[in-house]
C-alpha positions as CSV (number, residue, x, y, z in Angstrom):
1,X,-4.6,224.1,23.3
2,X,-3.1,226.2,26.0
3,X,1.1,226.5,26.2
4,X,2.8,227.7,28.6
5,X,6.2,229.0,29.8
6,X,8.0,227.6,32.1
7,X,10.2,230.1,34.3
8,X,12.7,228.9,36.9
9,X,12.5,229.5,40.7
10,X,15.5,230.3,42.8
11,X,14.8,227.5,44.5
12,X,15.0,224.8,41.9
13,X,18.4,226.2,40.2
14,X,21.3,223.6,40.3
15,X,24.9,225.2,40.2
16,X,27.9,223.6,39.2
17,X,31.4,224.2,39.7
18,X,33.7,224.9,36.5
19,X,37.1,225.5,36.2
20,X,38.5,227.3,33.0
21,X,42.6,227.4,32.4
22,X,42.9,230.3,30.8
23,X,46.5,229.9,29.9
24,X,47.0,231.4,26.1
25,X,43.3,232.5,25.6
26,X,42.2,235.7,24.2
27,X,40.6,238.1,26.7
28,X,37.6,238.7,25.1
29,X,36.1,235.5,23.5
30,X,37.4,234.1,27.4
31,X,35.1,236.7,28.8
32,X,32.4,236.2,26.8
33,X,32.2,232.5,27.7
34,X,32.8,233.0,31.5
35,X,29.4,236.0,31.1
36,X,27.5,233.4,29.8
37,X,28.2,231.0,32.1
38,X,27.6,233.2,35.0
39,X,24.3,234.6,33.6
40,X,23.3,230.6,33.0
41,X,22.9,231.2,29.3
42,X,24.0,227.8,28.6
43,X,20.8,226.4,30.2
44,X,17.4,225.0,28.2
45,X,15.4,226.5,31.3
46,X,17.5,229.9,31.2
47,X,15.3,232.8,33.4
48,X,16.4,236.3,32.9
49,X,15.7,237.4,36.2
50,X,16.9,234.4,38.3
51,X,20.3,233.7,39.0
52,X,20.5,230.5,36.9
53,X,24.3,230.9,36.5
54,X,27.3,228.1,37.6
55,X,30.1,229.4,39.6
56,X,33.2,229.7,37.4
57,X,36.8,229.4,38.3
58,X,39.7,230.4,36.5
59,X,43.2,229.2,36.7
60,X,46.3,231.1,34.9
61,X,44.3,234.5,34.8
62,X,48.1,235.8,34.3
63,X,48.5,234.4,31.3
64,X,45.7,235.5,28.9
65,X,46.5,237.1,25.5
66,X,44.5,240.4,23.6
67,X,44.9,240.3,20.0
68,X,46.0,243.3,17.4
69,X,47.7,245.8,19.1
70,X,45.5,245.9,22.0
71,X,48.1,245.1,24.5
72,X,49.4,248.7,24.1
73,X,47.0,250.2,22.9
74,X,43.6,249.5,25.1
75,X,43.8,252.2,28.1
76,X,42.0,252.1,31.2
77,X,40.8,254.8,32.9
78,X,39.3,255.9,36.3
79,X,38.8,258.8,38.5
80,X,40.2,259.6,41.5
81,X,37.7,261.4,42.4
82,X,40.0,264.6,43.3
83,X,39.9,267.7,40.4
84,X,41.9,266.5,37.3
85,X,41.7,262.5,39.0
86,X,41.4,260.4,35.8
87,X,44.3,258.3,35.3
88,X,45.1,255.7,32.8
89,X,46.9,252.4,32.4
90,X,47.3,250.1,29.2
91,X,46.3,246.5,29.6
92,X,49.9,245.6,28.9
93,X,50.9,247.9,32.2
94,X,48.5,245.9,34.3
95,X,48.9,242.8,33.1
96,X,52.4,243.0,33.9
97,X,51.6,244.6,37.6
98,X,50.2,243.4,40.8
99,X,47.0,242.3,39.8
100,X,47.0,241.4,36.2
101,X,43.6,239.2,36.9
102,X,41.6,242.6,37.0
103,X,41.5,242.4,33.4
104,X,39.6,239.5,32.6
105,X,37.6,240.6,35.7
106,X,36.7,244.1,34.5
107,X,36.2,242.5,30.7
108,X,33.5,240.0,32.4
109,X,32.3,242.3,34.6
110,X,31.0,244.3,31.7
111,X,30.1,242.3,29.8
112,X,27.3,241.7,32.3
113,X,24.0,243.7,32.9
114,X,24.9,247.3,34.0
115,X,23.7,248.5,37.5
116,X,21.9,245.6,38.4
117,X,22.1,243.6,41.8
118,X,21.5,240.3,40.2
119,X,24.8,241.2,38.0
120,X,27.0,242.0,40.9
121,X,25.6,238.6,42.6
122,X,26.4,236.5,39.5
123,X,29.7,238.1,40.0
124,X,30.4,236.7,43.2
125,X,30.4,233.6,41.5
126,X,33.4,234.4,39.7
127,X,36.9,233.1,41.3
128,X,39.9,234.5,39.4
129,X,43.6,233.0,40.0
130,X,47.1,233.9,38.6
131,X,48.5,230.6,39.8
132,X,47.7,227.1,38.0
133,X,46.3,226.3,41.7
134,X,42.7,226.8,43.3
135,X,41.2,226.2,46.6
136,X,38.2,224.7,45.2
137,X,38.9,220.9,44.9
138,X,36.0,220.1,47.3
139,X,33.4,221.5,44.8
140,X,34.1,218.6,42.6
141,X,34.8,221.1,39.6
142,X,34.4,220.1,36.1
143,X,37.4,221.1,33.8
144,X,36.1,222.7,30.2
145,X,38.7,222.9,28.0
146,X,38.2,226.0,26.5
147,X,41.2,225.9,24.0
148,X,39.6,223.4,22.7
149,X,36.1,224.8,21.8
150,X,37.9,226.6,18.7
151,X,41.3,227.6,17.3
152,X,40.7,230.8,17.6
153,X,40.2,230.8,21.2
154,X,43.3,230.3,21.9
155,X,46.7,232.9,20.7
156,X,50.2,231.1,20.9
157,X,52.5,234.5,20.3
């Protein structure tokens, strides 16, 4: 008796819309769903190296909570790219700036395969808003209601 595998072709991978409201939700267990969903973990015919993913959009992006003392004390860096460029921000400083929906982005983002082109595709597939609003109502989204999935998803203080 012979078994094999079946592996997915790009041409047979069905996407679906989702919409998350990530209103209350802590950063991380948020971003852990959202990478799985992306990747297309979810799936019974999962392939590693097809894009197998569902396009995710989140609502409320503004609103997400860290737990602990993260809020303070979690620092981004970068580099400027000048001599003595790197500069710093603490989530709480750019979650109260001009685009606090970077951090949920950057927390998905790695939590995806590093340097890879079929990770920065799968990210395209991720549409991030502040406002309870998106322009995606002709996708036929289906709402998940993450809060629900567990109590610990979601942080009230």
């Amino acid at each position: 008796m012979k078994s094999t595998t079946a592996s997915l072709k790009p041409a047979e991978v069905e996407k679906k819309w989702i919409v998350i409201d990530a209103q209350d939700a802590v950063v991380g267990r948020l971003a852990s769903f959202i990478a799985m969903r992306l990747r297309g973990k979810h799936r019974p015919d999962y392939t590693p190296h097809v894009d197998c993913g569902d396009y995710v959009v989140v609502i409320n992006a503004d609103k997400v909570k860290f737990t602990g003392k993260k809020l303070t004390d979690k620092i981004f860096y970068w580099h400027t790219g000048h001599p003595g460029g790197v500069k710093q921000r603490t989530a709480g400083q750019i979650l109260a700036g001009k685009y606090p929906e970077r951090v949920l982005e950057k927390a998905v983002e790695r939590m995806l395969p590093k340097e890879s082109p079929l990770a920065r595709k799968q990210m395209t597939h991720l549409r991030i808003y502040n406002s309870g609003e998106h322009p995606h109502e002709a996708q036929n989204p289906e709402t998940i209601a993450f809060a629900d999935l567990n109590a610990k998803n979601v942080r009230s203080a």
